[in-house]
C-alpha positions, 0 to 999 in steps of 0.5 A: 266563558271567560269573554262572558266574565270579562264583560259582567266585570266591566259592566259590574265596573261601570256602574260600581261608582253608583253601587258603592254610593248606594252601599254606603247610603246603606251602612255597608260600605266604609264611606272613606275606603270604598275607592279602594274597591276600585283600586285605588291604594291609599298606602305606600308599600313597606320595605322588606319582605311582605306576605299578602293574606285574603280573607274574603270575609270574616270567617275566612279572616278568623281562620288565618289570624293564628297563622298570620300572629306566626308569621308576624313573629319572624323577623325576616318578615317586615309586612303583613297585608291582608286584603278582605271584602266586607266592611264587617271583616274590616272592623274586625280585622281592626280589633283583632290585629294590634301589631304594627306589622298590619296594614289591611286593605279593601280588595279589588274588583276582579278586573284586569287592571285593577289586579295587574295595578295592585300587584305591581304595587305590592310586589308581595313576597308571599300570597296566601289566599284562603 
């Protein structure tokens, strides 16, 4: 089952240049960030400690946001990154994070080296995925 996975992700990935142009066309994709989706991580990671929050989508990030503002408040913590997938929790992960602590990215697609890249980069402390 998980050979079958593997190959819908890379014939997802193949075709995911077109699908995110189209997405775009269609207002549903950030036209500057949409290459995120394809790992590509436009920010340098903080030093300190990092705590990484994915929220798929908007109900997720609403969920964390009272946790998130907690955490943020601790001095040991240097960073929050949060990873969501939806142009819509990215607005709004805008307008309701106000603290330099944030940096939000797009997250990936579910592909090995994408994930193995990403990891690398952020060398997260702690991860927390709703």
């Amino acid at each position: 089952m998980i050979g079958l996975y593997k190959l819908l992700i890379n014939v997802v990935c193949f075709f995911a240049p077109l699908i995110l142009r189209i997405r775009i066309y269609n207002q549903k994709e950030d036209k500057y960030r949409y290459s995120e989706k394809l790992c590509e991580i436009k920010k340098d990671r903080p030093k300190g400690k990092l705590v990484w929050f994915h929220a798929s989508s908007v109900g997720e990030l609403l969920s964390i946001v009272s946790l998130s503002k907690k955490i943020g408040k601790n001095p040991n913590i240097k960073t929050i990154l949060f990873t969501t997938n939806t142009l819509s929790s990215s607005k709004l992960f805008e307008k309701i994070t106000k603290s330099k602590k944030t940096i939000h990215q797009f997250l990936h697609l579910d592909k090995d080296i994408f994930v193995k890249k990403f990891l690398a980069h952020w060398n997260t402390d702690l991860d927390i995925i709703v």
